[in-house]
C-alpha positions in Angstrom: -7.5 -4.4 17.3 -7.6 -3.5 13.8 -7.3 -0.6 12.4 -10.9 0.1 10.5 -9.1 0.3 7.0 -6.8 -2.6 7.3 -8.7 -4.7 4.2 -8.0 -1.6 1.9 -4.7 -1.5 3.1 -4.5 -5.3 2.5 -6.0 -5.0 -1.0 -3.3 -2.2 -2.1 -0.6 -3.5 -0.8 -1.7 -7.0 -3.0 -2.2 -4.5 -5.8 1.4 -3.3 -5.8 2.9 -6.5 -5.0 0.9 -8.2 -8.4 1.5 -5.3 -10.4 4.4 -3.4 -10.2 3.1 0.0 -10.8 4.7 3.4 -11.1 4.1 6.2 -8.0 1.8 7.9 -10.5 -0.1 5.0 -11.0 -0.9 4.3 -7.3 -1.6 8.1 -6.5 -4.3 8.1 -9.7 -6.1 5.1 -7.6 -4.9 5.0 -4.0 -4.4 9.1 -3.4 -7.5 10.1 -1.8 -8.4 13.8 -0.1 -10.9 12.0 2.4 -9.1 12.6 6.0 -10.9 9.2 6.9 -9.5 7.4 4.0 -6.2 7.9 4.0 -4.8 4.2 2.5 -2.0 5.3 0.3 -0.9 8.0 3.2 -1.2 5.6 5.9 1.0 2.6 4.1 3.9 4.8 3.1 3.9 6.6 6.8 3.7 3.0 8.2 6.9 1.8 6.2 4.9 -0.7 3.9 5.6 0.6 0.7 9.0 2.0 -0.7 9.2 4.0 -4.2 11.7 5.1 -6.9 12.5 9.2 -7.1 10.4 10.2 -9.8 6.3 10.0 -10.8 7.5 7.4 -13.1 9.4 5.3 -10.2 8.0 1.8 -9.1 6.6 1.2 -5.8 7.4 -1.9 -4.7 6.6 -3.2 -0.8 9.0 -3.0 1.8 9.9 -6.2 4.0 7.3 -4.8 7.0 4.6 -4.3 4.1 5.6 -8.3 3.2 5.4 -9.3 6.9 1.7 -7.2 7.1 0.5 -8.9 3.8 1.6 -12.1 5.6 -0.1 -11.8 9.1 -3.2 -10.3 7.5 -4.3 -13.2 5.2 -5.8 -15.9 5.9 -4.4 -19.3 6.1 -4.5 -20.8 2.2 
């Protein structure tokens, strides 16, 4: 079953994957204090995403966040 958030999760980790962005970047839009909404939270305790020491460090998505991005969308 999935997970209720898994399209937001999906549309962040597309996010990062297209844009390269710094840590900062993605805690200015994906950061959230909702205890429901926990996207950003979620995907780096899940091992999707991997970042660069330093606010100005790029996130980039780790092989599992590939393989999640893969099995998520649909068939082109």
């Amino acid at each position: 079953m999935e997970r209720s958030h898994d399209a937001l999760t999906m549309q962040m980790l597309h996010w990062i994957e297209q844009g390269k962005p710094s840590y900062s970047e993605v805690l200015e839009v994906w950061k959230s204090t909702c205890p429901r909404l926990t996207i950003w939270e979620d995907a780096c305790a899940d091992g999707f995403v991997d970042s660069a020491a330093g606010m100005s460090g790029m996130v980039s998505l780790t092989e599992k966040g590939r393989s999640f991005l893969s099995r998520q969308s649909p068939p082109a």
